[in-house]
C-alpha positions in Angstrom: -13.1 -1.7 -4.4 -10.2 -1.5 -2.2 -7.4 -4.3 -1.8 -5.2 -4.6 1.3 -0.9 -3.8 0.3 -0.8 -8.1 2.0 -3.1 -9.1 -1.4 -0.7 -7.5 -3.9 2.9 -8.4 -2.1 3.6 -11.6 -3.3 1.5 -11.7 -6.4 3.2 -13.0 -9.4 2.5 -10.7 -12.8 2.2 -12.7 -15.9 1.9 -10.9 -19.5 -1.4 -11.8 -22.0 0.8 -13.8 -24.0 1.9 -15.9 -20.9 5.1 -14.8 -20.5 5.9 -14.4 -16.0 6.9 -10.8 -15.7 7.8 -11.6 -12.1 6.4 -10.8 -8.2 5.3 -8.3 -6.7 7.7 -7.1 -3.6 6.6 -3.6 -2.8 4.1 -0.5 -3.7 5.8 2.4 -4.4 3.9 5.8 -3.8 3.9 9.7 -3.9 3.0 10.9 -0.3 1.6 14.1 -1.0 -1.2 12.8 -4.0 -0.9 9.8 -2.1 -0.9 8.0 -5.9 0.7 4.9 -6.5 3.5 5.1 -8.6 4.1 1.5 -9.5 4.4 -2.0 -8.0 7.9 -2.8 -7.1 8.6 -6.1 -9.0 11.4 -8.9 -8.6 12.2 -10.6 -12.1 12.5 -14.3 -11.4 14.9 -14.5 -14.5 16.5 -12.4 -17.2 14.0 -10.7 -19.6 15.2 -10.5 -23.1 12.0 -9.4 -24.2 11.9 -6.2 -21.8 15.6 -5.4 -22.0 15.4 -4.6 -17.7 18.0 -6.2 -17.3 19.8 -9.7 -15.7 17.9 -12.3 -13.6 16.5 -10.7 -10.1 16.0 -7.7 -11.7 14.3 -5.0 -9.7 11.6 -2.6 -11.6 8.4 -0.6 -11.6 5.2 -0.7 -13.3 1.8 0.7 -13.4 -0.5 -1.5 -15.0 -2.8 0.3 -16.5 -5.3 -3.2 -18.1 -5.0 -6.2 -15.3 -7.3 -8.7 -13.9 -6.5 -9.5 -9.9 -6.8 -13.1 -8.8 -4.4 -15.6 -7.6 -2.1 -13.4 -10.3 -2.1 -10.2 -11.6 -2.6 -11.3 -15.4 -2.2 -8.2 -17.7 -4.0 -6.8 -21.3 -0.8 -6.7 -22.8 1.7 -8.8 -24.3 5.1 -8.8 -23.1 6.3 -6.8 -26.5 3.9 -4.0 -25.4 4.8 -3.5 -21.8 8.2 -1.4 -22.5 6.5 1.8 -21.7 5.0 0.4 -18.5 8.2 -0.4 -17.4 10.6 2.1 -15.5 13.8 1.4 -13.2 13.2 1.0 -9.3 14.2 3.9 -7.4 14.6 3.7 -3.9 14.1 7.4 -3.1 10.5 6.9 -3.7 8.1 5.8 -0.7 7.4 2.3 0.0 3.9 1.3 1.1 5.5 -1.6 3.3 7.5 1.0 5.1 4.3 2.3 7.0 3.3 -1.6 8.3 3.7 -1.0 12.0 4.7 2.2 12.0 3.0 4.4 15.0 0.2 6.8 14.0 0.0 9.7 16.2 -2.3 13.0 16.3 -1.5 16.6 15.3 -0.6 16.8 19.2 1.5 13.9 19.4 -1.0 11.4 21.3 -0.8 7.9 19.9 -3.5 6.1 18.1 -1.9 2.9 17.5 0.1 1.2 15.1 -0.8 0.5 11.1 -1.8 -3.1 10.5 -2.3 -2.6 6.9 -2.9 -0.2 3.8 -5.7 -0.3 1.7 -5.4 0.6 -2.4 -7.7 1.6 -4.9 -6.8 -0.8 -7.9 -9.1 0.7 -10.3 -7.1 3.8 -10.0 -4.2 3.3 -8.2 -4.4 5.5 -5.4 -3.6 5.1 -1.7 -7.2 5.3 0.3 -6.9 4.6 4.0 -4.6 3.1 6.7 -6.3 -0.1 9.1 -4.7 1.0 12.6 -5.0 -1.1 15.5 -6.0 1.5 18.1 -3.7 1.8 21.4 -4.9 1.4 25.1 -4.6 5.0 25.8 -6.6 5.8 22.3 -9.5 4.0 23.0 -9.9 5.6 26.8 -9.2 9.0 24.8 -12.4 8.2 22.5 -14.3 6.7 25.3 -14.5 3.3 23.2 -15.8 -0.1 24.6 -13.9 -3.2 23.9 -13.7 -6.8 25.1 -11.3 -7.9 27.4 -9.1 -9.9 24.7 -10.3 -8.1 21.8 -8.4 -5.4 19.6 -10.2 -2.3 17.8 -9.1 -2.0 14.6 -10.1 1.3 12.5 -9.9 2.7 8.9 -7.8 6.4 8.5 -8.6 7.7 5.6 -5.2 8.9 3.9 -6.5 12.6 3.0 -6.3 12.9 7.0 -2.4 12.2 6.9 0.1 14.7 7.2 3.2 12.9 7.0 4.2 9.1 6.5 7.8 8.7 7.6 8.8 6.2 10.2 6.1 7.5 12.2 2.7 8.3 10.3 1.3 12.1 11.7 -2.3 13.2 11.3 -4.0 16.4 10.4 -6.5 16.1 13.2 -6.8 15.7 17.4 -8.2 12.6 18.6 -11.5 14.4 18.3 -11.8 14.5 14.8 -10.1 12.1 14.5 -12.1 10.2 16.1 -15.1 11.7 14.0 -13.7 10.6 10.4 -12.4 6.9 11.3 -14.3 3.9 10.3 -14.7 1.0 13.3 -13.6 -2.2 11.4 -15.3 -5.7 12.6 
């Protein structure tokens, strides 16, 4: 199952005893394992409980037990999430950096622009980029489209070299090309 980084921003996180942990603003991530490292999370108040500090705190946490709906509802009481709970650090990669950021080849053609990232809940790890493909792109791969409609395509993130303010794959339009999933 994979979740689009839109279904998670947002999302408020509520503890098994009921207690609102706060929402979710951001995914932070390690490029190179492409792992999440936590879900960047506004407090809506100050937490006692968690001693992270005054109201609008800013934090990380990995859930580790969770059930995804309208909230992320998790298997622990507030008590027990202390350990899950680490200080924000912006020196770590944001997900939401990479939404629209241009994806180009190993030879510097352009592909298109990232509409979204998709995450693997079950064990927190990045999977793929959804890019909408570029003009020149889809002449490049010889692609048919309609005269109003966009392609949009699935890069899997084992095909990315670098995710900065420009995202840089491992491959030339050809294999690129060859590993990308056509999205409806």
């Amino acid at each position: 199952m994979s979740i689009p980084l839109e279904s998670l921003k947002d999302l408020e996180i509520i503890s098994s005893d009921a207690y609102l942990i706060g929402e979710i603003i951001d995914v932070r991530y390690d490029p190179f394992e492409w792992k999440v490292i936590g879900l960047k999370v506004r407090s809506k108040k100050p937490h006692e409980k968690l001693a992270i500090g005054h109201g609008k705190a800013v934090f990380l946490i990995r859930p580790d037990d969770f059930v995804l709906n309208d909230v992320m509802l998790l298997g622990h009481p507030v008590d027990g999430l202390k350990d899950m709970i680490v200080p924000d650090n912006n020196n770590i990669s944001s997900l939401s950096a990479m939404m629209s950021a241009k994806v180009v080849t190993r030879d510097n053609i352009l592909v298109g622009t990232v509409n979204t990232v998709l995450i693997d809940p079950d064990n927190w790890k990045v999977l793929s980029i959804v890019v909408r493909l570029d003009k020149t792109a889809i002449e490049a791969m010889r692609m048919k489209k309609g005269l109003f409609e966009k392609i949009n395509v699935e890069i899997r993130s084992d095909i990315i070299l670098t995710a900065s303010d420009m995202i840089h794959l491992d491959e030339q339009m050809d294999g690129v090309k060859a590993k990308m999933t056509v999205l409806e």
